[in-house]
Backbone as a ProteinNet text record, in pm:
[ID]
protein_1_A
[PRIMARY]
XXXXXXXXXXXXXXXXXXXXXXXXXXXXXXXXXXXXXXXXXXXXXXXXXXXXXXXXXXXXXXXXXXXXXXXXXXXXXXXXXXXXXXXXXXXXXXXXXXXXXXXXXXXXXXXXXXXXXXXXXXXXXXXXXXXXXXXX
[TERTIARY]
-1657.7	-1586.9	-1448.3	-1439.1	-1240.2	-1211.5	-1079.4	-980.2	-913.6	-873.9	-773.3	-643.9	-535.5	-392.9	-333.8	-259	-181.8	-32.2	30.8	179.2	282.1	332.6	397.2	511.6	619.4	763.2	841.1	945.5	993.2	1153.6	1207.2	1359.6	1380.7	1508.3	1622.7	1562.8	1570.3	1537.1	1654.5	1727.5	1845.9	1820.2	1806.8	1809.6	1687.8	1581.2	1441.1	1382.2	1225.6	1188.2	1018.3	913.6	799.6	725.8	594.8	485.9	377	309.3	149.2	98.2	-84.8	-216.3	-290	-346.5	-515.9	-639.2	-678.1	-797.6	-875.3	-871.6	-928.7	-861	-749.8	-636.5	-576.8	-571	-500.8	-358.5	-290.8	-212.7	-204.2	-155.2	-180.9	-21.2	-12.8	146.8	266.2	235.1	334.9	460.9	590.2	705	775.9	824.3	887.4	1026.4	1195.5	1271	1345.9	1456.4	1555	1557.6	1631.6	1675.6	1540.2	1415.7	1313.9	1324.1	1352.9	1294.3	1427.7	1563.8	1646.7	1788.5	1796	1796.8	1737	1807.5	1707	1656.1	1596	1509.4	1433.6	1387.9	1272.6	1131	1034.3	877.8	893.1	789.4	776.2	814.1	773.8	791	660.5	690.6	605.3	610	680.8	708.2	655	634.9	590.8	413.2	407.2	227.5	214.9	295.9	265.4	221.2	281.2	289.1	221.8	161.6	36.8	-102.9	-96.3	-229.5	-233.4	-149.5	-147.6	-211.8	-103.1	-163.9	-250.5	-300.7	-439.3	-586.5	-528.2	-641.5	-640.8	-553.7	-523.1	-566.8	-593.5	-623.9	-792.4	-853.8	-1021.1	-1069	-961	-1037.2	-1049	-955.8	-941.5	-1062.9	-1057.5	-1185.7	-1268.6	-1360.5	-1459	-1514.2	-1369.5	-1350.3	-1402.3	-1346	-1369.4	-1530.7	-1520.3	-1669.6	-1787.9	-1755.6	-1874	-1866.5	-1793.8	-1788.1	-1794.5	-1857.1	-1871.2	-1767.6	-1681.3	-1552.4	-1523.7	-1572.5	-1552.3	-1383.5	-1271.6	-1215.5	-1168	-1116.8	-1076.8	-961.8	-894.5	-742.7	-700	-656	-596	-422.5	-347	-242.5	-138.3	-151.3	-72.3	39.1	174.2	319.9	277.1	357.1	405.5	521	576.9	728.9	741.9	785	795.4	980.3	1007.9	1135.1	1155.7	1205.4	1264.6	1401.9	1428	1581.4	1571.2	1668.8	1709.2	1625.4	1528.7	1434	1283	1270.7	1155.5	1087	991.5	886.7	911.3	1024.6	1010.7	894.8	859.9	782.8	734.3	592.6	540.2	496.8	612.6	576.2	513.3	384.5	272.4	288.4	293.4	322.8	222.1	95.8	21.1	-29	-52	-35.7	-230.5	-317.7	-453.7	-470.5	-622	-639.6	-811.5	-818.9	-971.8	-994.9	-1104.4	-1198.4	-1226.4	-1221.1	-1308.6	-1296.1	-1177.4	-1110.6	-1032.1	-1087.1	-971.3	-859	-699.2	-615.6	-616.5	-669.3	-695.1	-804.1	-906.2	-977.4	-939.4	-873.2	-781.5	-687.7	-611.6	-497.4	-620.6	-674	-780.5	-824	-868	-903.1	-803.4	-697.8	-558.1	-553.8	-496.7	-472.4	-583.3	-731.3	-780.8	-777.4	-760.9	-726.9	-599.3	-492.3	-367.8	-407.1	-457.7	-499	-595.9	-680.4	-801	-855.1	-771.8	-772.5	-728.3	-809.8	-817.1	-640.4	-544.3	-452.2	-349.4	-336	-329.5	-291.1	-449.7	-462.9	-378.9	-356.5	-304.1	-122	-100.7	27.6	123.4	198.8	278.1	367.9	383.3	493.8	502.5	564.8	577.4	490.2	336.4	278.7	347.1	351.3	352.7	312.1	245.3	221	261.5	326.7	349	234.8	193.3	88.9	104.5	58.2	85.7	-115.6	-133.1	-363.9	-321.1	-350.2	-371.4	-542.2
1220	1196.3	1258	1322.2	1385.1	1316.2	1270.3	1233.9	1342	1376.7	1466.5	1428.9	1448.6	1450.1	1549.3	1637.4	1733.4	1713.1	1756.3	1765.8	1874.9	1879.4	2015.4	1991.6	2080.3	2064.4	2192.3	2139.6	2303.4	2235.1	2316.3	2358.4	2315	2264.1	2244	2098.5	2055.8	1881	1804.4	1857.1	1740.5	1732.6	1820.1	1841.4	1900.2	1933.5	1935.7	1816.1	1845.3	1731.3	1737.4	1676.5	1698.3	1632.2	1629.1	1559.1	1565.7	1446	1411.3	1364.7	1431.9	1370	1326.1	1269.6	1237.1	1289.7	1288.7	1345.2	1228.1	1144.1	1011.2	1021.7	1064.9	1082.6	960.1	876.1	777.4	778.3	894.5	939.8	1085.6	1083.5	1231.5	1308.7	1367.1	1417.3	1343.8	1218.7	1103.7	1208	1162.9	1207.7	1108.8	1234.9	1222.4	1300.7	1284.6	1322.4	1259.5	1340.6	1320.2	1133	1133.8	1000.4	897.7	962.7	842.6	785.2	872.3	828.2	800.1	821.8	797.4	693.1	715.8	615.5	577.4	484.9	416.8	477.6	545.5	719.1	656.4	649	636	740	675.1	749.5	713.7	774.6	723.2	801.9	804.6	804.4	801.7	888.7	915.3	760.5	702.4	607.8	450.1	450.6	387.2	396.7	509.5	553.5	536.2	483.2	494.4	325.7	254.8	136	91.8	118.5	129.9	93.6	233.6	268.6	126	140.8	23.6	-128.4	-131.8	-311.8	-281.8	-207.9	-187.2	-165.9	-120.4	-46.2	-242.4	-301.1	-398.7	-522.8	-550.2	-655.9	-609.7	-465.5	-470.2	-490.9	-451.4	-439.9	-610.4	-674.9	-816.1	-879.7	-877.7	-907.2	-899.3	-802.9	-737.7	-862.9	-856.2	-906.2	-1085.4	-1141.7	-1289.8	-1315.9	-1197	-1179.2	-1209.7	-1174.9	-1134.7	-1235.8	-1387.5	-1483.5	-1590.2	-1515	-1607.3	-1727.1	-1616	-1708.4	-1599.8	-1543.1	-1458.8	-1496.9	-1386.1	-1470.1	-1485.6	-1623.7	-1638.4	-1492.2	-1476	-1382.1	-1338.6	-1240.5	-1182.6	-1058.8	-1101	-1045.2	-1011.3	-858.3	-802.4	-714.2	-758.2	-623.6	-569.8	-444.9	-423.3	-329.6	-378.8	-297.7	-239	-114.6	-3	23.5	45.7	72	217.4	277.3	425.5	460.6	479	503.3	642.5	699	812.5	929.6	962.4	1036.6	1018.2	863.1	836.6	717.7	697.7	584.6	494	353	284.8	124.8	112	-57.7	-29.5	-107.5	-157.5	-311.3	-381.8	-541.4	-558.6	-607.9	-674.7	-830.3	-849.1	-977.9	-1050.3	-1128.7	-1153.7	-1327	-1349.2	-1518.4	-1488	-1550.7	-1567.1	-1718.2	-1658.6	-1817.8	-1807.9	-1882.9	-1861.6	-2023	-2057.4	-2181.5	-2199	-2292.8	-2387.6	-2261.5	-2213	-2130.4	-2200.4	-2229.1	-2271.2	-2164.4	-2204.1	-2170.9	-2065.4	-2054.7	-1989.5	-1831.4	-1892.7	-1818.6	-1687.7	-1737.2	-1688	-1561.1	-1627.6	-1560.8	-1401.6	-1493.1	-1353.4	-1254	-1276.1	-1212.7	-1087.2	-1176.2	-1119.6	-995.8	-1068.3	-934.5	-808	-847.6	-717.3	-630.2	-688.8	-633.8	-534	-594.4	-562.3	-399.1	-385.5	-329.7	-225.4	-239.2	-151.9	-114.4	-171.2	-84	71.4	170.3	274.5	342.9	287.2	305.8	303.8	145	102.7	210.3	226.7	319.2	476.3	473.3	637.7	650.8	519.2	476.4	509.2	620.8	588.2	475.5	378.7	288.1	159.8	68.9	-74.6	-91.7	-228	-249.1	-432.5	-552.9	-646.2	-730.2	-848.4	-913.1	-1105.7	-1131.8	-1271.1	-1306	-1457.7	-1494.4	-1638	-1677.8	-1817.5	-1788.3	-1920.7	-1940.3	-2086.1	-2106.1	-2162.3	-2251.2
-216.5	-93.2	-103.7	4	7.2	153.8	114.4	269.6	281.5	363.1	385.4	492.4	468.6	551.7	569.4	634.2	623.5	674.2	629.6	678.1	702.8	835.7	834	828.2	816.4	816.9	835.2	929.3	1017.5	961.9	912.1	927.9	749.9	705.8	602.8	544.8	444.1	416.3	488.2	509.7	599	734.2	764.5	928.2	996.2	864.4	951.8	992.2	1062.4	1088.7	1028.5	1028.8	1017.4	1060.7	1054.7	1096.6	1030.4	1003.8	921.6	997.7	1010.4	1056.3	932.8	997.2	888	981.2	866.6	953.5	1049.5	1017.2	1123	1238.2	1239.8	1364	1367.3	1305.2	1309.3	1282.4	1231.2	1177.9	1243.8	1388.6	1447.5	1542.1	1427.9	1425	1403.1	1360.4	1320.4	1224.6	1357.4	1295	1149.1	1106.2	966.7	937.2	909.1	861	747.8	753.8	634.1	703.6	824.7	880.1	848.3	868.4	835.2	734.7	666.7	470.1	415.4	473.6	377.8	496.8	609.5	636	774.9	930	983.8	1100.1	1074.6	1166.7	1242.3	1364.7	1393.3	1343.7	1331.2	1285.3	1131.1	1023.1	901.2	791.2	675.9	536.4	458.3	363.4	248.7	185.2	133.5	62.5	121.2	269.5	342.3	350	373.7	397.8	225.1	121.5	-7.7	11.4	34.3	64.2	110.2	249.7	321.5	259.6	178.8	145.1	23.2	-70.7	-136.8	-94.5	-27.7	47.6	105.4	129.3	236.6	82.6	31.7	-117.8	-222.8	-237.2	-321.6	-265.5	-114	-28.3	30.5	-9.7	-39.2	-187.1	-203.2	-435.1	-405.9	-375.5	-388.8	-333.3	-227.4	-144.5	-214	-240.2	-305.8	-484.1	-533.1	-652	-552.6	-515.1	-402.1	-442.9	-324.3	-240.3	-382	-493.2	-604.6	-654.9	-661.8	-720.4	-582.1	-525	-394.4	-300.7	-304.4	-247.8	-127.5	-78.4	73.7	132.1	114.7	177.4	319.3	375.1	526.3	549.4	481.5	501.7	419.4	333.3	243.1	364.5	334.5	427.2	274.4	281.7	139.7	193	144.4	169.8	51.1	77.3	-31.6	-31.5	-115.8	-115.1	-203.3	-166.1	-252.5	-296.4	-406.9	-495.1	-472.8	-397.4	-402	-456.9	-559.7	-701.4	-711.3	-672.6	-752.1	-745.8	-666.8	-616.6	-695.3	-725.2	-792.3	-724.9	-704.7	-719.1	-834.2	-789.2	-926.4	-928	-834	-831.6	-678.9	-726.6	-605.1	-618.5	-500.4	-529.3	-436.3	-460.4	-373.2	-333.7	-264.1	-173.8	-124.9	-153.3	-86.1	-33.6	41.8	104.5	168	68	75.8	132	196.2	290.6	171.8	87.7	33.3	-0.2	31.8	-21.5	-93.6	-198.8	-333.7	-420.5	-466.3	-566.4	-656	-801.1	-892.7	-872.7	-899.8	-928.8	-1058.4	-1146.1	-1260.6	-1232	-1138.2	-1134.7	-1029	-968.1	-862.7	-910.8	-984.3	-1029.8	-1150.7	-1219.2	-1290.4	-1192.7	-1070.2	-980.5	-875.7	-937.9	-858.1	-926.2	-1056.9	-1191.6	-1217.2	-1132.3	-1151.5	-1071.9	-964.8	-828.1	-842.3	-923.6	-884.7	-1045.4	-1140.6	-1202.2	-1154.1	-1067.6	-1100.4	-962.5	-851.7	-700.7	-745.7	-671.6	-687.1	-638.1	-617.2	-552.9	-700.8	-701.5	-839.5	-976.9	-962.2	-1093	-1071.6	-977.6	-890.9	-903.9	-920.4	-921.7	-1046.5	-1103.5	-1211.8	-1181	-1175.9	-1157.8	-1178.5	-1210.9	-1209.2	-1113	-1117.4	-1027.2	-1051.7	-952.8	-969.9	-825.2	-869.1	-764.2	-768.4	-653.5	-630	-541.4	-575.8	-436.3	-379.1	-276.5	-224.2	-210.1	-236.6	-217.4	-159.9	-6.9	84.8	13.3
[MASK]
++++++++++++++++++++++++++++++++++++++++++++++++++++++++++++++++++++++++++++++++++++++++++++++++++++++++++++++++++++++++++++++++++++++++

């Protein structure tokens, strides 16, 4: 399987501007500049669609991980905040507040840690990964 995105960009890194699709179009010419990514620009960021994909990749691994010990869950709702220092990717803190049924606390948290390990996103990540959780 390949996804594909593309991104174009016309002018200077300060004062150009750009735009990314996906191929789903869900993502179809979504503006991007200096002002997005560095400060409060309207349209998005690399570092954001980094974020994205994350809580979106870390809240199915999770599921999935639930689902196989038969705990399906009601809600999994994941941030994640991304650390941008110095022109690097330093942490992605995952934030997540789960609604799941007749889950030990223990078993939970094991489930968390593989999730937070071994989502395909995860593994893609050079960076501090960490996660806090609230289990409703």
């Amino acid at each position: 399987m390949i996804r594909k995105a593309t991104a174009v960009w016309n002018g200077s890194g300060k004062e150009g501007k750009g735009q990314v699709s996906t191929e789903s179009t869900v993502l179809d010419k979504a503006q991007y500049s200096f002002k997005t990514r560095f400060e409060d620009g309207k349209g998005t960021n690399p570092e954001e669609l980094i974020a994205a994909a994350h809580a979106g990749c870390f809240a199915m691994k999770l599921s999935f991980n639930l689902s196989a010990e038969d705990h399906a869950p009601e809600e999994l709702e994941v941030t994640s905040n991304i650390t941008f220092e110095e022109g690097t990717l330093k942490k992605s803190h995952l934030v997540l507040k789960a609604k799941v049924e007749g889950i030990s606390e223990d078993k939970f948290a094991a489930l968390v840690k593989d999730a937070e390990e071994n989502c395909p996103i995860s593994k893609a990540l050079n960076m501090e990964i960490s996660v806090e959780y609230t289990l409703n």
